[in-house]
N, C-alpha and C positions, 0 to 999 in steps of 0.2 A: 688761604694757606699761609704760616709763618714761612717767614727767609729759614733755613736752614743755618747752622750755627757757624762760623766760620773754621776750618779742622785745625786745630793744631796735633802733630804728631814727631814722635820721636822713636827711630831707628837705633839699634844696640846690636841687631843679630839680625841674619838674613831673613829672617819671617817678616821682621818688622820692616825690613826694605824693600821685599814684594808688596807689601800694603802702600806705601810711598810711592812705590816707581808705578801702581797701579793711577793713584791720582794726578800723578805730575804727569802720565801718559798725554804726549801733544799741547804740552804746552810751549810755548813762544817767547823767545830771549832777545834782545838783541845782544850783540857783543860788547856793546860796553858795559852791559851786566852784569858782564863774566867775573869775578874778580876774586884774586887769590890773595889773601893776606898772612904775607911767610911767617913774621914777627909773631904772628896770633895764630898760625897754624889752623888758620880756618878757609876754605870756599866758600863762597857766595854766590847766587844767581837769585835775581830779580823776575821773575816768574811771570806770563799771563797765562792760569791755568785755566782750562777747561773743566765743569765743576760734572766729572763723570760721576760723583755719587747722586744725582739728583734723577738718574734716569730719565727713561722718557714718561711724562707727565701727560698726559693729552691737555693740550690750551694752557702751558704753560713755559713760558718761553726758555732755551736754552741757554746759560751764564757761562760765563767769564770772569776769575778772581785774580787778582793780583794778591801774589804772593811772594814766598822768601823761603828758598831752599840751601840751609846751609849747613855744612859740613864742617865737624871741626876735629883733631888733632890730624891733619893733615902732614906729612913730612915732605913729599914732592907735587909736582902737579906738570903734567906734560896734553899737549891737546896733539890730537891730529885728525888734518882735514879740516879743521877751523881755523879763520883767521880773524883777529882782534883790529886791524889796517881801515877797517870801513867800521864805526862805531854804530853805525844804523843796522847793517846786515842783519839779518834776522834769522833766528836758529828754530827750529823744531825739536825738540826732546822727546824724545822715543821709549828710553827706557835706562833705568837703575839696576848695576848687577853687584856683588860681591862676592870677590873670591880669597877665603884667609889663607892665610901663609902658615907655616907650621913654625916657631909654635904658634899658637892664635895668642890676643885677639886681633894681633895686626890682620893685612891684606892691601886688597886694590881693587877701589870705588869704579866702578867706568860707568858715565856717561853718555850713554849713546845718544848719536841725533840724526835727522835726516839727513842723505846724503852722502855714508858712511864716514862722520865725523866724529869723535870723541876725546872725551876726556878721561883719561885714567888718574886718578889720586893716592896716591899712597898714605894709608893711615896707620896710627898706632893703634887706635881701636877706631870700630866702628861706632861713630855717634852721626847721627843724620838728623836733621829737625826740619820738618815743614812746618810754617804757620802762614794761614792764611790773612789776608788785611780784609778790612770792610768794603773795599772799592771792588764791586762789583756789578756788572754790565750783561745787558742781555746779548745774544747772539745768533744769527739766524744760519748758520751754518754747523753740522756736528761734524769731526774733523772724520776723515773717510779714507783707508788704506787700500780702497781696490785701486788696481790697476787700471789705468784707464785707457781704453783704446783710442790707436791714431786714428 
């Protein structure tokens, strides 16, 4: 079996950011990943995504890709429940929402992560781009939201 291609994808309208928040679903940041660049009205987060298009394969190992999720015409950027203080801490990303403003195409990007932390963005429009990089890694764990009992 070939490697699967690396995705690159780009967001403009909320359909296209349900397909996104679908791949980035549990993937792992740390905080100094985080990074808002006002000047350039762009977000960035430095991504280890979980590569859920690959499904399950029988005998063939689960991946890991590092990637680059970034977001540009940005005008604010506010977090809560995260903190940037420990460069190591490690985030969980949960999921990608959008809600436009009237009139469109502005709105506000959020972020969710485990934990009940996020981030909300304010955009002029909506532009979102995932690309993935070639560094990719197997993994023996699939990430798992049951509850777990004490």
């Amino acid at each position: 079996m070939t490697d699967p291609a690396p995705l690159r994808l780009l967001a403009e309208d909320g359909d296209d950011l349900r397909i996104i928040a679908s791949a980035i679903q549990d993937s792992v940041t740390k905080a100094a990943n985080l990074k808002y660049h006002a000047k350039a009205r762009r977000f960035t987060l430095e991504l280890n995504r979980f590569r859920w298009e690959l499904g399950e394969q029988r005998g063939q190992p689960k991946q890991r890709v590092r990637a680059i999720l970034a977001i540009n015409e940005v005008l604010s950027a506010k977090t809560r429940g995260l903190s940037k203080a420990d460069p190591e801490m490690v985030f969980s990303l949960l999921d990608a929402t959008f809600k436009s403003h009237e009139p469109p195409p502005g709105g506000t990007l959020t972020l969710a992560f485990a934990g009940d932390g996020d981030i909300r963005l304010e955009v002029d429009a909506l532009d979102v781009t995932l690309l993935d990089s070639d560094y990719v890694w197997p993994t023996r764990k699939t990430p798992d939201h049951k509850r777990r009992g004490r």
